[in-house]
N, C-alpha and C positions, 0 to 999 in steps of 0.2 A: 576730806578723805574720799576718794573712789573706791565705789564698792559690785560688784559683780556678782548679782544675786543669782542663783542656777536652780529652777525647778526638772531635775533630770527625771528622763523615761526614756524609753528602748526607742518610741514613737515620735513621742514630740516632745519634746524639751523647751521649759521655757527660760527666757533669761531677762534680765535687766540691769543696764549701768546705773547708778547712779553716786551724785556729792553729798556728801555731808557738809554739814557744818559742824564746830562742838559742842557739845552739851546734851544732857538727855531728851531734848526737844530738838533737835538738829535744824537746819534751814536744811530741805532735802530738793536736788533738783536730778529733774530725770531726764538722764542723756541719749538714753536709746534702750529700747524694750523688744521681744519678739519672741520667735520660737525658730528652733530644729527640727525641721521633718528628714525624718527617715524613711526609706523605699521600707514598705512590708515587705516586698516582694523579694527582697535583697537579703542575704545572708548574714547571718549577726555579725560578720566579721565586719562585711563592709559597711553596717549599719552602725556599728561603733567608729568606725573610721570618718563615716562621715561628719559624726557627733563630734570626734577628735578633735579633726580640721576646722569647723564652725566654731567651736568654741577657740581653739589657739589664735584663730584671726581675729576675733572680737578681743579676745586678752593683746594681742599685738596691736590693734588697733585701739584700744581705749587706755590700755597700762592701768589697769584697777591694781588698787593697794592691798583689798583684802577680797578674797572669793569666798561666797559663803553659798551653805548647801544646806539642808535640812537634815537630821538622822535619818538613817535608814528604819521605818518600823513598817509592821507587815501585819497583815491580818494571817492568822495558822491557817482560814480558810482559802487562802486564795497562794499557795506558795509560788507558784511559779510567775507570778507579777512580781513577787519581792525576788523572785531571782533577777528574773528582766530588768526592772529598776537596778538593782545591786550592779548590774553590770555596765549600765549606763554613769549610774553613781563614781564607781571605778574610774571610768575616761577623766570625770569633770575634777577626782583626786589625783589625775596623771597628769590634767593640765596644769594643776596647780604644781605639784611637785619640779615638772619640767621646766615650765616658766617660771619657780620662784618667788611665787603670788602666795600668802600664806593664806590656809584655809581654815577656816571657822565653820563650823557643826552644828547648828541648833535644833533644841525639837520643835517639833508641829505644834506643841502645845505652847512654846516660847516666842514661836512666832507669831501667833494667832493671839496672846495676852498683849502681846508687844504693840499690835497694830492696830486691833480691837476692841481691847480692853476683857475679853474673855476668850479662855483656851480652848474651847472649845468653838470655836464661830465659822459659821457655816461658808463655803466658798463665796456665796453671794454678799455677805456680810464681810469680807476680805475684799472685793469686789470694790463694794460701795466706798470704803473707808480708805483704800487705796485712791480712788477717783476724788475724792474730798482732801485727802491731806495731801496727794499732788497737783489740785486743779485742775485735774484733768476733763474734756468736756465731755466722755463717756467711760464707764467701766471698761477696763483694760479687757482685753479677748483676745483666746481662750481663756480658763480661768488658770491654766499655766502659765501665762504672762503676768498675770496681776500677784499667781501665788511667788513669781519668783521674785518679783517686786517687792513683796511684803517682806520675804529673808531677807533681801538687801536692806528693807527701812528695819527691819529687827536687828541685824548688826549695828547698823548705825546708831542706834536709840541705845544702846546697851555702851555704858561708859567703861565699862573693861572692856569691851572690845576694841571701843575708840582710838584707847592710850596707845601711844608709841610703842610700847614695851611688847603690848597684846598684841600687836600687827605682827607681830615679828614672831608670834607663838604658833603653831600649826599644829590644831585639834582636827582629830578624825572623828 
């Protein structure tokens, strides 16, 4: 299975292909990783647009099976970041919709048990464990690339999402 991990933000968005194999241990191999930057300076329209376009090329270019994103949660203190993000959020459910890639939903704390082994585990500790279960020879950087990396290996590892049946299901 191909899977296209997306850590969205208004700013920099991170993202990551990667295969599975089957089973709750997957054989996982990482095809390509990075981020979207966005001009500040640029108007949210075109800041999303550009998000838009990044992403549909990479979906065009790689053909992942399923797109997986994180839930949306927000600190009450900081609202208008969960706005920003929400609207980034938004594109990465339109790429899915329009391309026909179905989307998978997980929370922060599903992902972080999944890769980790605990739900809560600090970015650096996402970091390291990302760099070990893909041999990679340094921690992925920003820590938006390794966090998008970890949804994609958390889809993977989760045997209902794997299944045939599940690819075909589209959670928000």
């Amino acid at each position: 299975m191909r899977i296209l991990g997306v850590d969205p933000g208004l700013r920099v968005t991170g993202y990551a292909v990667l295969t599975a194999g089957p089973g709750p241990l997957p054989r996982l191999e990482l095809l390509e990783a990075g981020v979207i930057r966005t001009d500040a300076g640029a108007g949210i329209a075109s800041r999303l647009k550009t998000l838009h376009d990044a992403l549909e090329q990479i979906v065009r270019e790689h053909r992942p099976e399923t797109l997986a994103i994180e839930k949306l949660f927000a600190h009450s203190e900081h609202p208008t970041t969960a706005i920003l993000m929400a609207h980034a959020r938004g594109v990465v459910c339109l790429v899915s919709g329009l391309s026909g890639v179905p989307l998978v939903s997980l929370p922060s704390t599903h992902v972080k048990k999944a890769v980790t082994g605990r739900g809560h585990a600090t970015k650096a500790q996402i970091q390291r464990t990302v760099q070990q279960r893909l041999g990679l020879r340094a921690a992925p950087e920003p820590a938006d690339v390794s966090d998008a990396i970890a949804i994609a290996m958390a889809c993977a590892m989760n045997p209902r999402l794997a299944a045939p049946r599940a690819r075909r299901l589209v959670a928000a």
